[in-house]
N, C-alpha and C positions, 0 to 999 in steps of 0.2 A: 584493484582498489575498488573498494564499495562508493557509493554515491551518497549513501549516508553517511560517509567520514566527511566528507566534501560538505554538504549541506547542512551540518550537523554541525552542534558548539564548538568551538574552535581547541575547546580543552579538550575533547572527545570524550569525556566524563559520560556513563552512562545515565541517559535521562528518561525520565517517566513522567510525560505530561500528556493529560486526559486518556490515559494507559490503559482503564479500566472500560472494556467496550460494554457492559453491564447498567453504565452510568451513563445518561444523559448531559453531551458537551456541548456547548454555546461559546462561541466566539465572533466577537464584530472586529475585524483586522483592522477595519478605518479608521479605528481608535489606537492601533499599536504602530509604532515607530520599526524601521527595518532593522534588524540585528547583522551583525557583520559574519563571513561564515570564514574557512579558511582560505577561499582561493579570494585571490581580489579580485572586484568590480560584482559580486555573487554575492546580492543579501536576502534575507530570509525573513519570515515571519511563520511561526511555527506552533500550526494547529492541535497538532496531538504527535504523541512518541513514545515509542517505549523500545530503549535498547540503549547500543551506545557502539562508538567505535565503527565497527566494521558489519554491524549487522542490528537492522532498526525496522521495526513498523511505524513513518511517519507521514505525515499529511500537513503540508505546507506550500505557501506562496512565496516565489520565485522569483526575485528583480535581478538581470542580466544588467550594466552598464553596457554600455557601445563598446565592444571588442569584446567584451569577458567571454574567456572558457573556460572551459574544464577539461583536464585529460582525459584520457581512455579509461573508460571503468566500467565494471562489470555490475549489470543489477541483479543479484542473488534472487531475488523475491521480486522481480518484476519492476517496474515504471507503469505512470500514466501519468498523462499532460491534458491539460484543455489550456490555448494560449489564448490569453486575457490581453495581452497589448501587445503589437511590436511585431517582432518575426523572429519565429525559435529555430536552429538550425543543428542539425549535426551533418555525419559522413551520410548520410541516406537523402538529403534535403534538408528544403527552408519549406517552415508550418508558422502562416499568418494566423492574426486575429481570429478565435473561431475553429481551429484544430484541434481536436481530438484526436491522441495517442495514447497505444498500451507498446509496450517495449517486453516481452516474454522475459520470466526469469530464467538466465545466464546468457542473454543477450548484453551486449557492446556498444558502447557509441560513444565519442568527443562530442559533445553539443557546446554550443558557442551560441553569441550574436552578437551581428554586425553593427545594426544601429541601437542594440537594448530592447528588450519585450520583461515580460512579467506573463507567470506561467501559475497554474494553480495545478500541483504535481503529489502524488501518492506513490510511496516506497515501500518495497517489500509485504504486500497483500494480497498476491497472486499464490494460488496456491501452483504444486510445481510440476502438474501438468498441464498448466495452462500455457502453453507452447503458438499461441497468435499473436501476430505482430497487425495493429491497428490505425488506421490514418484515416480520419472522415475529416471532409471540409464543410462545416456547418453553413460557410457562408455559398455554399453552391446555388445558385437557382434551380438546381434539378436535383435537390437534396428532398429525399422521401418524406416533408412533413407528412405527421399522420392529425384529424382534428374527430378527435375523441368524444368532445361534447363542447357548448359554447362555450367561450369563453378562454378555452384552451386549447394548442394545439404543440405537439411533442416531436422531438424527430429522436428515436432510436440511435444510439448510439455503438451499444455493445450488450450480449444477453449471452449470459451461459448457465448453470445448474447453482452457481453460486454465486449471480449476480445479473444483475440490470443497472444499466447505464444510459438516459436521457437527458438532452436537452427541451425545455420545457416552457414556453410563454404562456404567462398568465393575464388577461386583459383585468384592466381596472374594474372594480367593484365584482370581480368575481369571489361567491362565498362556498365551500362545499361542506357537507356535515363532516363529521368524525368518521377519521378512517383508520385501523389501528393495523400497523405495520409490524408484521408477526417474525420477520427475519430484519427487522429496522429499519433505517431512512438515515440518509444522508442528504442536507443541501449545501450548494453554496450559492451566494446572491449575485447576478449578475450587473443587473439591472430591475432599478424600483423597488417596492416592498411590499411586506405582506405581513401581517399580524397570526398567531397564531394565541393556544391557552399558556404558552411559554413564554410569548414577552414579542417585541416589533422586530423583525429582520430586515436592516435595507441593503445596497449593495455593498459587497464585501463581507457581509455576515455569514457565519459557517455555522451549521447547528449539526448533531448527533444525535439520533433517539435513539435507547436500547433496543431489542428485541422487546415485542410483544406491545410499544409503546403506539398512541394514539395521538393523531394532530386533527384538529379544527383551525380550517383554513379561511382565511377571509384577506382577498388582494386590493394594496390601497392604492398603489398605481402599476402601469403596465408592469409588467416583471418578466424577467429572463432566470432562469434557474439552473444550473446543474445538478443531478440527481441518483443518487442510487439507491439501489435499493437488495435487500436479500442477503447482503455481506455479513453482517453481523448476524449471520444464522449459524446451523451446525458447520459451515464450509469456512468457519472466520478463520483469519490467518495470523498469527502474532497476538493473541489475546492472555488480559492478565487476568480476563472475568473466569469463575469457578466452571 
């Protein structure tokens, strides 16, 4: 069983939201109420999709209730997690606050949790020799930040040919020129905000650029960010762009 039938509308009707990796997507989740999915105690809020059933490229956040699982299912296309609250668990371990996970596609797991967490999780965008399985604890003391230039400093999350993956603090009143991101950008908002020529991101906000697109960044208080980057290049996975 896919993990996107589980996560996925409960009609399993195939869905196509911000499907087109070509187009620039914008979402503040803070603003959207959680949607039911079909396993109980497992609700969703749901960033982009394009599929249905049993086989989906999506990106969405993940509210566990206290006990909720989910059975044994296989992810065709890979998994990634970063846990946002709580403690995320399957057969392999519990991943606190701060965890980053890739799950290789046609790898396994029951994930569950005991007291409820909330996970900010991507389905099916591995391409399918991408065969690592991944567990950083950001909140380590002996975790590799790297500090780049003022005001910022990154820790490394995960890097392959068709992708990069950082954790990212930005200090208040940091401004940088225009940087245009030739294989795209992804963020999502951890913590604080930051303005860009697109409109105010604070936490919870999820944005998209296409290939080729450019940001001016200017941060209005501390920030914590999730980041990737280079996916939406020649390596993208599940795209409905030409």
């Amino acid at each position: 069983m896919s993990l996107c039938r589980d996560y996925g509308p409960a009609d399993q009707a195939p869905v196509h939201l911000h499907a087109d990796l070509g187009i620039n997507a914008f979402v503040n989740t803070s603003a959207m109420t959680w949607a039911l999915s079909p396993t109980p105690g497992v609700h969703r809020k749901a960033l982009e999709r394009f599929g249905g059933k049993t086989t989906c490229r999506a990106t969405s956040l993940i509210h566990y209730a206290p006990g909720a699982r989910i059975a044994a299912h296989i992810h065709d296309g890979g998994e990634e997690f970063f846990v946002l609250d709580g403690v995320f668990s399957d057969d392999a371990g519990d991943y606190g606050r701060g965890t980053y996970g890739r799950n290789p596609p046609h790898s396994a797991h029951a994930p569950y949790s005991k007291n409820g967490c909330t996970i900010f999780v991507k389905l099916g965008q591995f391409p399918d020799r991408d065969r690592r399985t991944v567990r950083v604890d950001t909140q380590d003391p002996k975790a590799p930040w790297q500090y780049n230039r003022p005001g910022t400093r990154m820790l490394p999350l995960y890097r392959s040919e068709a992708e990069q993956v950082s954790l990212v603090q930005w200090e208040a009143g940091l401004q940088c020129m225009p940087v245009r991101f030739e294989h795209g950008l992804e963020i999502y908002v951890i913590k604080g905000a930051f303005k860009d020529e697109y409109g105010h991101h604070g936490v919870g906000s999820w944005m998209r650029l296409a290939a080729g697109q450019s940001q001016t960044l200017q941060v209005l208080s501390d920030c914590e960010v999730l980041i990737k980057t280079g996916h939406l290049g020649p390596y993208a996975v599940g795209t409905l762009s030409p």
